[in-house]
DSSP file (Angstrom, degrees, kcal/mol; ACC not computed):
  #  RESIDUE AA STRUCTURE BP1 BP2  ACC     N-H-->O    O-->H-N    N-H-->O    O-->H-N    TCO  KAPPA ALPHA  PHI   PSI    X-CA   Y-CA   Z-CA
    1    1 A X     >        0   0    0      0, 0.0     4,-2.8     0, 0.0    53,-0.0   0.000 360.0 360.0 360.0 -26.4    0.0    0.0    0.0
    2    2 A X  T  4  +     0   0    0      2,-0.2     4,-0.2     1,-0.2     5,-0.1   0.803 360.0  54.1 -87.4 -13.1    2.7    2.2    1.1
    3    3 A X  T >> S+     0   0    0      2,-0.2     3,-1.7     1,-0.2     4,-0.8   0.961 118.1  42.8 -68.2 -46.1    4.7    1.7   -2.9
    4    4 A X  H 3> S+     0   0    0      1,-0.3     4,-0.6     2,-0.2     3,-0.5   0.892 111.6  46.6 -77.0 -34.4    1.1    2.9   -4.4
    5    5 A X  H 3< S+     0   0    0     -4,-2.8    -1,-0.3     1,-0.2    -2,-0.2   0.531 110.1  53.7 -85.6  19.3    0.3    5.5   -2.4
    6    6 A X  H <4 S+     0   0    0     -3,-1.7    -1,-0.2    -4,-0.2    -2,-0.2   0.575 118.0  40.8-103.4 -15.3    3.9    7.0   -2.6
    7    7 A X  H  < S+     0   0    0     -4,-0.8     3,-0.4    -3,-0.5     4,-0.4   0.358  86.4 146.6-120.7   5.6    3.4    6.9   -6.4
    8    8 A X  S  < S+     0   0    0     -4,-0.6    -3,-0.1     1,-0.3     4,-0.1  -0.167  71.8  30.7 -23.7  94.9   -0.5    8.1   -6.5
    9    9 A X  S    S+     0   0    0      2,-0.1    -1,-0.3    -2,-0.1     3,-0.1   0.739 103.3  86.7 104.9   7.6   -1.2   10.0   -9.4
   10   10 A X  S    S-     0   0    0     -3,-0.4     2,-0.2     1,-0.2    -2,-0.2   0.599  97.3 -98.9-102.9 -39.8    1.7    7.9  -11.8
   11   11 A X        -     0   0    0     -4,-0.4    -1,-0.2    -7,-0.1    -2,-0.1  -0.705  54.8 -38.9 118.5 157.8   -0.2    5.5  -12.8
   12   12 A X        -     0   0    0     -2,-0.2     2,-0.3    41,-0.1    41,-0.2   0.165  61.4-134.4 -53.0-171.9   -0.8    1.8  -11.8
   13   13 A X  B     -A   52   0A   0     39,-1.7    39,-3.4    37,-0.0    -9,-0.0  -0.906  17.9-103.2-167.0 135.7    2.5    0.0  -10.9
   14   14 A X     >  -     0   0    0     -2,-0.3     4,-0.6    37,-0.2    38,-0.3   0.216  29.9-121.2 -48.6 165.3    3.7   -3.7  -12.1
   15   15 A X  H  > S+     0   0    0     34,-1.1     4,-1.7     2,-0.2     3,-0.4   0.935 112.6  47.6 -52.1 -66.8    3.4   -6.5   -9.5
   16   16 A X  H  > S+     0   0    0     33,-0.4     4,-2.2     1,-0.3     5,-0.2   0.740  96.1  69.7 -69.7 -27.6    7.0   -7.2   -9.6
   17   17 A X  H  > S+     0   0    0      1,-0.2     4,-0.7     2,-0.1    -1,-0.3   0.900 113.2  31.9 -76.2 -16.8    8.1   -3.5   -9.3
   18   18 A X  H  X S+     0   0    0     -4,-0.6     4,-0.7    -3,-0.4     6,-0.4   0.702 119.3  57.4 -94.7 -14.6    6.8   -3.6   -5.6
   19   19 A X  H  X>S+     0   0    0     -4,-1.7     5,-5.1     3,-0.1     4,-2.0   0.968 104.2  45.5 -54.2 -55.3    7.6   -6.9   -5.3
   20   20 A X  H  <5S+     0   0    0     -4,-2.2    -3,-0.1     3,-0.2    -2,-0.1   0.957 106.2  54.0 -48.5 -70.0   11.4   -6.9   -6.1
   21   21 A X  H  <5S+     0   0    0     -4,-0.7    -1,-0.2     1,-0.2    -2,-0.1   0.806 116.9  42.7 -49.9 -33.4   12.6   -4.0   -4.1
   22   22 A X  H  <5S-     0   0    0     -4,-0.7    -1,-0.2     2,-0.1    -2,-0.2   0.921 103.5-128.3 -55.5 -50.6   11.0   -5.8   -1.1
   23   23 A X  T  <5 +     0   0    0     -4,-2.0     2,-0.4    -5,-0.3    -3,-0.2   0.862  53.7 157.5  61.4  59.6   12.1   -9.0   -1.9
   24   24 A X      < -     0   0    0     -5,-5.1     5,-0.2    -6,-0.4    -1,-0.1  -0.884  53.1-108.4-101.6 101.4    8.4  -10.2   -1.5
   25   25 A X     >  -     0   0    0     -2,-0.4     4,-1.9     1,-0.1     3,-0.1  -0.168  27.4-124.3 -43.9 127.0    7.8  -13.4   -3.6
   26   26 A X  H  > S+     0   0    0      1,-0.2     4,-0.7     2,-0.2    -1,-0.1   0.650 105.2  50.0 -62.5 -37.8    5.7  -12.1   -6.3
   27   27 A X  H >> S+     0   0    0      2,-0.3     3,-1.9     1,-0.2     4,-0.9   0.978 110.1  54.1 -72.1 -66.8    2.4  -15.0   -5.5
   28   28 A X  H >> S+     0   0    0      1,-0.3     4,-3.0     2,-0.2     3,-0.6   0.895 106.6  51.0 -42.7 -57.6    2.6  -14.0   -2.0
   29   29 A X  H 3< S+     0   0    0     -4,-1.9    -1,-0.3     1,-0.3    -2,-0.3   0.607 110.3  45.4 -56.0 -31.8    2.2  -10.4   -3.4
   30   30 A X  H <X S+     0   0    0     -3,-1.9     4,-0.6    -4,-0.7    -1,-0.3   0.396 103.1  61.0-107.9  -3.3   -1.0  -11.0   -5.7
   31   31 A X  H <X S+     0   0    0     -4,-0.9     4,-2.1    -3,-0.6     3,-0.3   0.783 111.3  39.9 -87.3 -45.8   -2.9  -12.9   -3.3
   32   32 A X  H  X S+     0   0    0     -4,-3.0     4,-0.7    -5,-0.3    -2,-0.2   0.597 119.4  47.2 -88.3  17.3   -2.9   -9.8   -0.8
   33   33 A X  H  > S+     0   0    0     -5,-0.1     4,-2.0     2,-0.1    -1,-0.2   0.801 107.2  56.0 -82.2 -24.6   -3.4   -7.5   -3.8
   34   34 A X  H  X S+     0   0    0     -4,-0.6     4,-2.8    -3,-0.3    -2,-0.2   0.747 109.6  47.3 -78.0 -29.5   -6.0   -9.7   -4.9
   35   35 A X  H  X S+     0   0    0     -4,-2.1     4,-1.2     2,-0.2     6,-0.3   0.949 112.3  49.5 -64.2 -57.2   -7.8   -9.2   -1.3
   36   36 A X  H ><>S+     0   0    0     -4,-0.7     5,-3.1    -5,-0.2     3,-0.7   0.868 106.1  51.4 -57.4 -36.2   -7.4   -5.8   -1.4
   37   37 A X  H ><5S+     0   0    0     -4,-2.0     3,-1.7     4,-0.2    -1,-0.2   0.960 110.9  52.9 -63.3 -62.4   -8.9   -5.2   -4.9
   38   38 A X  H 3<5S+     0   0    0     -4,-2.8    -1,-0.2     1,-0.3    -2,-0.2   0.670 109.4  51.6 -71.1  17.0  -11.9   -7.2   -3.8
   39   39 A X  T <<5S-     0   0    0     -4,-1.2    -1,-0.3    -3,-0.7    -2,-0.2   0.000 118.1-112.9-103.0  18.7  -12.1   -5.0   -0.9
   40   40 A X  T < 5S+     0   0    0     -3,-1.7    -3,-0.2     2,-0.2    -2,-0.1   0.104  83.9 115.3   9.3  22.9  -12.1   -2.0   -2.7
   41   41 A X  S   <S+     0   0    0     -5,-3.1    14,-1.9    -6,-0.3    15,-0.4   0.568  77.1  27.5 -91.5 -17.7   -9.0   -0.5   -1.9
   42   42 A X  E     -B   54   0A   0     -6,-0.7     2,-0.4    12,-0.2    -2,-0.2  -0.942  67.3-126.2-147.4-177.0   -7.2   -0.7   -5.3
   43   43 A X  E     -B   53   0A   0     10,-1.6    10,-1.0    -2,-0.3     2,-0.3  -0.995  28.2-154.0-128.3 116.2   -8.1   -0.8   -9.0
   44   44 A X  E     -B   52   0A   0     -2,-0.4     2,-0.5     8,-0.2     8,-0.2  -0.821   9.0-154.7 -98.6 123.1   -6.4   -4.0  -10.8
   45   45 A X  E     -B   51   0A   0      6,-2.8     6,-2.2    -2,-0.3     2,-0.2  -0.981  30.9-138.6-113.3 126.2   -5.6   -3.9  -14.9
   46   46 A X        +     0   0    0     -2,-0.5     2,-0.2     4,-0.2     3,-0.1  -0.379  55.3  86.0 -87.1 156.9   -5.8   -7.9  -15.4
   47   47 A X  S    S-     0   0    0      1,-0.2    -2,-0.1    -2,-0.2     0, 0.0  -0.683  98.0 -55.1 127.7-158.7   -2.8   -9.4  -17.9
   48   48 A X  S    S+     0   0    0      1,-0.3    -1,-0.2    -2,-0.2    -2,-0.0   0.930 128.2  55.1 -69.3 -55.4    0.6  -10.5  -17.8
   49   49 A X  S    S-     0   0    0     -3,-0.1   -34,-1.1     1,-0.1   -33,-0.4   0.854  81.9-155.3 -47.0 -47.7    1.9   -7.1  -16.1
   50   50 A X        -     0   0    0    -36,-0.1     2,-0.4     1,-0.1    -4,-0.2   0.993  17.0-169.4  87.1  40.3   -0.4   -7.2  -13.3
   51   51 A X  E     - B   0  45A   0     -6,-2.2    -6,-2.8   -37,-0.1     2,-0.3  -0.655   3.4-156.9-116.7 138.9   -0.5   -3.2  -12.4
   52   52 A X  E     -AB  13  44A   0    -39,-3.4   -39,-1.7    -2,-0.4     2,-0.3  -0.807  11.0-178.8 -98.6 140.0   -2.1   -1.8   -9.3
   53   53 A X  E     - B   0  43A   0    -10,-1.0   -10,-1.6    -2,-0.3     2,-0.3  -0.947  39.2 -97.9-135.5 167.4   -3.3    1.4   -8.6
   54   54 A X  E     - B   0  42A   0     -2,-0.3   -12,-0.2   -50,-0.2   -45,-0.1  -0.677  26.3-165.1 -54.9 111.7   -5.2    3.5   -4.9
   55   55 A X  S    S+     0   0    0    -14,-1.9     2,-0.4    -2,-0.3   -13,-0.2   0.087  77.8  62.7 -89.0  20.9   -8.9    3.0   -6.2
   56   56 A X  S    S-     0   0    0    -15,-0.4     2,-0.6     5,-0.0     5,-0.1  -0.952  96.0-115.9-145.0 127.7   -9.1    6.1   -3.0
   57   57 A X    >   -     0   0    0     -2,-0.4     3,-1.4     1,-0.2   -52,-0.0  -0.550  33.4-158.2 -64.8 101.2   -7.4    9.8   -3.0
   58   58 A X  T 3  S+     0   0    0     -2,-0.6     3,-0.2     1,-0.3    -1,-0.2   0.132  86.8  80.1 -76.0  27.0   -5.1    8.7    0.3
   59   59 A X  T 3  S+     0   0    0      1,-0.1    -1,-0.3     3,-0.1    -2,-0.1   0.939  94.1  41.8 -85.5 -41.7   -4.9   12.3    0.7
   60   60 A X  S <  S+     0   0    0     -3,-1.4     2,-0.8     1,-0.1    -2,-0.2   0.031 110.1  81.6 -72.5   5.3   -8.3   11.9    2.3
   61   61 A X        -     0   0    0     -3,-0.2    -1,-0.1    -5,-0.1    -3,-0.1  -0.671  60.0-145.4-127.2 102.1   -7.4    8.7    4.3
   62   62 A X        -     0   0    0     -2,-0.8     2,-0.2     2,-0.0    -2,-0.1  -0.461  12.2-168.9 -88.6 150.3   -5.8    7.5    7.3
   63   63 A X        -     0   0    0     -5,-0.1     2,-0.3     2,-0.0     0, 0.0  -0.701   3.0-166.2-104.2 170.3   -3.8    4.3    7.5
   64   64 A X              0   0    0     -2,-0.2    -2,-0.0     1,-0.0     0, 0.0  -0.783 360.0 360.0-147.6 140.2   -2.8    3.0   10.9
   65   65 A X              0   0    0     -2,-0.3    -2,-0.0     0, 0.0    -1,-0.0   0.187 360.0 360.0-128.1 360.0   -0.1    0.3   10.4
């Protein structure tokens, strides 16, 4: 959450580019995006890429982690 919402307003983002820098196995990584998109918390463009985006203006939003 914290990759997308630093990058809000870019564009979606690849699986693997928040995946990598973590050095989050990439399956691990799409099952809890996959939660979050059916929660409504992001907006998923299906294919090979995989790209995520905030389906919410975090300006407007508190996280507590």
């Amino acid at each position: 959450m914290q990759h997308l919402a630093d990058r809000h307003g870019e564009g979606s983002s690849p699986l693997a580019a928040m995946a990598g820098p973590q050095k989050i196995p990439a399956r691990f990584l799409e099952v809890i995006l996959s939660e979050l998109t059916r929660a409504g918390f992001l907006n998923c463009c299906a294919g090979e890429a995989g790209t995520y985006g905030l389906h919410f203006d975090q300006s407007r939003t508190l996280l507590a982690i």
